[in-house]
C-alpha positions as CSV (number, residue, x, y, z in Angstrom):
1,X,0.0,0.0,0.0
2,X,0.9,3.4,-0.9
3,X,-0.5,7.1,-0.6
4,X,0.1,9.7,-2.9
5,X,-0.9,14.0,-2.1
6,X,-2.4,15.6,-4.6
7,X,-3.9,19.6,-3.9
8,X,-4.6,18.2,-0.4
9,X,-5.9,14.5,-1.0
10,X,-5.0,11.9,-0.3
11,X,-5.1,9.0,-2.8
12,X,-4.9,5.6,-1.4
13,X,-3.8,2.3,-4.1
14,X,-3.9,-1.7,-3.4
15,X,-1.7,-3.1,-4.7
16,X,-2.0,-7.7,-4.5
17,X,1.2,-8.9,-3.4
18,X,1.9,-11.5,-6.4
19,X,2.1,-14.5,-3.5
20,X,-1.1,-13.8,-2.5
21,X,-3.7,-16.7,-3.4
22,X,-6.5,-15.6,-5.8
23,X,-9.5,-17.5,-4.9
24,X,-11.6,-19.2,-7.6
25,X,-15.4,-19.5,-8.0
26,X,-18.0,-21.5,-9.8
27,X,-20.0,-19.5,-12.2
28,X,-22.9,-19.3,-10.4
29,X,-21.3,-18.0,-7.1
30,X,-22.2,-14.6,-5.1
31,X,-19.2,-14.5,-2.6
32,X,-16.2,-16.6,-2.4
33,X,-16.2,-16.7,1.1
34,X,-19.3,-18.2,0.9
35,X,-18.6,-21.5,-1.5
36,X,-14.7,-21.4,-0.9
37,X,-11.9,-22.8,-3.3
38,X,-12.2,-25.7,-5.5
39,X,-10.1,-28.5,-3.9
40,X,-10.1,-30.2,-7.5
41,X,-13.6,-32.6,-6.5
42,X,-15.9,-30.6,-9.5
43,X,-18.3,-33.2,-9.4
44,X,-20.9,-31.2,-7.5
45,X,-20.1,-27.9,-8.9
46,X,-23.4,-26.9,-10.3
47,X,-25.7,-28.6,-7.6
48,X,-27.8,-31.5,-9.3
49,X,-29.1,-31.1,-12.6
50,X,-32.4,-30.1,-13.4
51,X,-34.8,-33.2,-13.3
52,X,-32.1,-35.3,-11.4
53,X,-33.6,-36.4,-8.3
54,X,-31.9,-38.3,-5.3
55,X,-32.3,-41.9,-4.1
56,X,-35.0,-41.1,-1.9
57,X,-37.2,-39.3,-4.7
58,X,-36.9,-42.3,-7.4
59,X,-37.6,-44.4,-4.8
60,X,-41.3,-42.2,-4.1
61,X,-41.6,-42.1,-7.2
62,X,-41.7,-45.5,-8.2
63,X,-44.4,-45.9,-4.9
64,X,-46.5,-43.5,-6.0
65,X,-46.9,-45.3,-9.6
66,X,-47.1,-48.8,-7.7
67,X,-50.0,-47.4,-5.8
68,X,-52.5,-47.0,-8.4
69,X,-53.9,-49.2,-10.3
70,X,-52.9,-49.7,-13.8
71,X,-54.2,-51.7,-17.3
72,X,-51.2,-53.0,-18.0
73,X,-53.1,-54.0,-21.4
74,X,-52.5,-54.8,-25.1
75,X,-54.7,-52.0,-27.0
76,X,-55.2,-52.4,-31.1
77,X,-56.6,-50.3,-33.7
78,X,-57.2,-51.0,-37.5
79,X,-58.6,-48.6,-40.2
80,X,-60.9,-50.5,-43.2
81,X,-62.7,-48.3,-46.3
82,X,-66.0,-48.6,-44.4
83,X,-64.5,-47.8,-40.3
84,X,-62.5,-48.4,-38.1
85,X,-61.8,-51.7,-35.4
86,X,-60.5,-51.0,-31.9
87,X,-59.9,-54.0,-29.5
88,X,-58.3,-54.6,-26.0
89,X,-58.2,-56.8,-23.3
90,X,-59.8,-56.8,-20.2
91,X,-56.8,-56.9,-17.4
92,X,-56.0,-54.3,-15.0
93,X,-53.1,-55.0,-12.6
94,X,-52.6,-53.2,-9.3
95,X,-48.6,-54.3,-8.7
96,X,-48.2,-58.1,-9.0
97,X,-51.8,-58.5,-8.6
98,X,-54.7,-58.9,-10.9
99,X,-57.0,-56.2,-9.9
100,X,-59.9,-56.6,-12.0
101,X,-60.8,-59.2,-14.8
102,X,-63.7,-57.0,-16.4
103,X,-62.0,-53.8,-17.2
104,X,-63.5,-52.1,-20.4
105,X,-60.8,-50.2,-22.0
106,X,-62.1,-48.7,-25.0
107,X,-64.7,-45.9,-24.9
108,X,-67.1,-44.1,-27.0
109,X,-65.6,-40.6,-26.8
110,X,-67.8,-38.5,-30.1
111,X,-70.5,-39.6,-31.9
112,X,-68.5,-41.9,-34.4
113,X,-65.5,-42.0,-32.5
114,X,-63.9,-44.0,-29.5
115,X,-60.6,-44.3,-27.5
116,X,-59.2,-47.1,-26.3
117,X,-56.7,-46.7,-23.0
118,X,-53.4,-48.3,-21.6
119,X,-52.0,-47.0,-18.9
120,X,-53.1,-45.1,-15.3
121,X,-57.0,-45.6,-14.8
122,X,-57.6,-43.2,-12.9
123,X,-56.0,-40.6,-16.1
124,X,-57.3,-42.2,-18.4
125,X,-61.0,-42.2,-17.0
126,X,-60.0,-38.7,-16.5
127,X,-58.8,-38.5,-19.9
128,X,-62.5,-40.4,-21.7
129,X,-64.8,-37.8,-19.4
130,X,-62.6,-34.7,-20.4
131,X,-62.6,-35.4,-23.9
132,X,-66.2,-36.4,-24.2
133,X,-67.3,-33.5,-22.8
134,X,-65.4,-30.9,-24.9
135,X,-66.9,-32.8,-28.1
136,X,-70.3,-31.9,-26.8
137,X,-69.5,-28.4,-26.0
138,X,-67.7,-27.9,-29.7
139,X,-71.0,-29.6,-31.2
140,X,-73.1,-27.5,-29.0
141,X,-71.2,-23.9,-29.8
142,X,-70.4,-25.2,-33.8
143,X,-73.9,-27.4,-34.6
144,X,-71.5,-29.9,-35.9
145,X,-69.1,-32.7,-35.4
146,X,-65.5,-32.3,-34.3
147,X,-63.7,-34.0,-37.1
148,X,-61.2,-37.2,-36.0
149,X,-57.7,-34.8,-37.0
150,X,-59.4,-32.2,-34.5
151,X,-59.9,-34.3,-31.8
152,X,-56.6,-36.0,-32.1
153,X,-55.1,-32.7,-32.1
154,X,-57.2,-31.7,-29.0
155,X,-56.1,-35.3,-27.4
156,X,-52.6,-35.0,-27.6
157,X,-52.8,-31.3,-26.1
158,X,-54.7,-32.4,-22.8
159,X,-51.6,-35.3,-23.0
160,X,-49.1,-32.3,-23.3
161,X,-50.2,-30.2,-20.7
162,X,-49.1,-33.5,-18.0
163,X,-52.9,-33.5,-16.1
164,X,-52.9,-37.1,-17.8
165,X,-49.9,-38.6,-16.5
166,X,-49.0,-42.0,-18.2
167,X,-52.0,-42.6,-20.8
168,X,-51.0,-44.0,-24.2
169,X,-54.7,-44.3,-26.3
170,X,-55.3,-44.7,-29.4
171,X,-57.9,-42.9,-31.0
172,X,-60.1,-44.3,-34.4
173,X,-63.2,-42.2,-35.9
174,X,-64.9,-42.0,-38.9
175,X,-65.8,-38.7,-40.5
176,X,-66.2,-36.7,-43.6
177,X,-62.8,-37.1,-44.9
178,X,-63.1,-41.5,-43.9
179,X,-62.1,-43.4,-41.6
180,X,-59.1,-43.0,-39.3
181,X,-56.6,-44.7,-36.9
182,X,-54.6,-42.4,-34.5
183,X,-51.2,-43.3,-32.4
184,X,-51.2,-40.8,-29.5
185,X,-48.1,-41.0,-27.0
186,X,-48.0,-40.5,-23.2
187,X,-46.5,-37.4,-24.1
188,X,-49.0,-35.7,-27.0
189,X,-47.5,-37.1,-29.9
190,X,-49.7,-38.0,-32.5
191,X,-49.4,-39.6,-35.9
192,X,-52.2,-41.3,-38.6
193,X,-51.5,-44.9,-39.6
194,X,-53.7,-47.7,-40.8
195,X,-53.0,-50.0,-37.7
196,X,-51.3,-49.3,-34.5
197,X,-50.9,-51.1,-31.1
198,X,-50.1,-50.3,-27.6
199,X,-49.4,-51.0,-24.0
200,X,-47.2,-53.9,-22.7
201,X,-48.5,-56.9,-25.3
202,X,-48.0,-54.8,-27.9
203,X,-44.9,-56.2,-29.7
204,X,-46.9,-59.6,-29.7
205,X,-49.7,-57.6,-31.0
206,X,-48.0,-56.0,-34.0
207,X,-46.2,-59.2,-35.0
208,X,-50.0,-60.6,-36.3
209,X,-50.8,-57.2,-37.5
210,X,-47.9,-56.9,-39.8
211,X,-48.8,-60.3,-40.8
212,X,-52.3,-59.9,-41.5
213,X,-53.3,-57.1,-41.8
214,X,-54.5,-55.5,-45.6
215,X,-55.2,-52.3,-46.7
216,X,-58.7,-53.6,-48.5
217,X,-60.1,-55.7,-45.3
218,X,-63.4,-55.7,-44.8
219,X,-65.0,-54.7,-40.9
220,X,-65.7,-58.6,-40.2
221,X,-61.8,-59.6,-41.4
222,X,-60.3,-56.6,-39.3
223,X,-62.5,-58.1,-36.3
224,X,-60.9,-61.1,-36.8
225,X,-57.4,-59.7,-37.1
226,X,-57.9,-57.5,-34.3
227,X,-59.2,-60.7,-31.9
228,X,-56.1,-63.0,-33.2
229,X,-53.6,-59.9,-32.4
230,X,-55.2,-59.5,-28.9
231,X,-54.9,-63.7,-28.4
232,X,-51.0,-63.5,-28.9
233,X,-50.4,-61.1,-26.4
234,X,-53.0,-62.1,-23.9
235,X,-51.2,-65.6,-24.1
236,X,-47.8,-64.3,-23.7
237,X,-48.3,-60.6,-21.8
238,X,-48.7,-61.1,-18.0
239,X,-50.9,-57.8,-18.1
240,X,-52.7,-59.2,-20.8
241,X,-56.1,-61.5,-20.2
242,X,-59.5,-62.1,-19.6
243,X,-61.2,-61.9,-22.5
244,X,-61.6,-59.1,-25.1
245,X,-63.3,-55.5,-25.8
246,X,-64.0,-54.6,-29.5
247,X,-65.1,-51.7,-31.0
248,X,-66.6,-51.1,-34.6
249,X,-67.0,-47.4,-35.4
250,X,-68.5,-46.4,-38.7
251,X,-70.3,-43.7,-39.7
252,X,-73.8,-44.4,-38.3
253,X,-72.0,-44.9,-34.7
254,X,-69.7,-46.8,-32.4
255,X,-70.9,-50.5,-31.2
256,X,-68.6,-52.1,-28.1
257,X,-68.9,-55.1,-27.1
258,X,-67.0,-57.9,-24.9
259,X,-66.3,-61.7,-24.8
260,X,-64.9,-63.5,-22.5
261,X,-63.9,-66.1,-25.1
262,X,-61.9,-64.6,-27.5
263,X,-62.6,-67.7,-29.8
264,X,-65.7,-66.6,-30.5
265,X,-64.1,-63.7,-33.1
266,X,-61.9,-66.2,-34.8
């Protein structure tokens, strides 16, 4: 340290003594004092990363999803020139328990249009009532129909917004423009095919599809396809069983209906 006069003032300088030690500090410090020097261990420099969550959180986590009761489920959908075939089984699972053995997952959700559901029950109920209700308020404020790429559209935004929290349905419809078959993601993705599958049978499922399945079936041949892709997982998918749920939606409507002998289709 040194002073210097100048017209009566006195001007005081620092100058660092080149042995002293200059203290480093993370990017995102305030204060050195307060987060000291790096002793070389960087690992936890920046604190954990965002969406990292310890031991104990994974471990709530995984709880949580144990604790409600899911379909566990093989769900599959098929488009034909005169409508569409939807069909699941009829399993939900609670853990490494059967839970129910007369779950119907495939709803009527618009007036020639249905969902089917793999996945959380409780979202996906949540899911059907949401969905069904904002079709009848569009038809109430519009006097018309919500068309299929609409509602797909409004079903992967309600998936997007995370309120529906592990739901992967797919969504088939007839309307002015034909029939269609809709893949919708857990997350809101959505994309048009001619057949699709989901939940935990479906790579059992999509093995008979690819096998069967032609662009020029008629509804009666997609039943059948549909049944014989449902047997295949139900007899190798531990969430799969208990007999089946079809849909046929054309244009004059949706028709469900189950059998607890999926033989009966074949």
């Amino acid at each position: 340290m040194f002073s210097v006069g100048r017209k009566g003032c006195r001007m005081v300088a620092f100058i660092r003594s080149p042995f002293q030690p200059r203290v480093m500090r993370t990017p995102t410090s305030g204060f050195a004092g307060e987060l000291g020097q790096l002793d070389g261990d960087s690992s936890n420099v920046f604190g954990p990363e965002l969406g990292e969550f310890s031991d104990g959180g994974q471990n709530d986590s995984a709880a949580a999803d144990d604790a409600g009761m899911k379909t566990g489920t093989t769900t599959v959908g098929l488009k034909t020139d005169d409508g569409v075939v939807l069909a699941t089984d009829m399993r939900a699972s609670l853990g490494n328990m059967v839970s129910s053995k007369d779950v119907q997952k495939v709803e009527e959700i618009h007036p020639t249009g249905a969902l089917t559901i793999a996945g959380s029950v409780s979202a996906a109920q949540n899911l059907i009532s949401s969905l069904q209700a904002e079709v009848r308020l569009y038809e109430a404020r519009r006097g018309e129909d919500m068309s299929m790429q609409a509602l797909s559209t409004l079903t992967g935004n309600f998936l997007r917004s995370g309120a529906f929290l592990i739901v992967s349905p797919i969504l088939g419809g007839v309307d002015d423009e034909g029939s269609h078959i809709y893949s919708i993601d857990a997350l809101g993705g959505t994309t048009e095919e001619n057949y699709t599958v989901t939940g935990s049978g479906s790579q059992f499922a999509l093995g008979v599809l690819e096998q069967h399945y032609k662009e020029d079936l008629s509804l009666d041949e997609a039943e059948s396809v549909a049944a014989q892709a449902i047997k295949s997982a139900v007899e190798r998918d531990l969430a799969s069983g208990n007999g089946i749920n079809v849909a046929v939606v054309t244009e004059d409507g949706v028709d469900i209906n189950k059998y607890k002998d999926i033989e009966a289709l074949l």
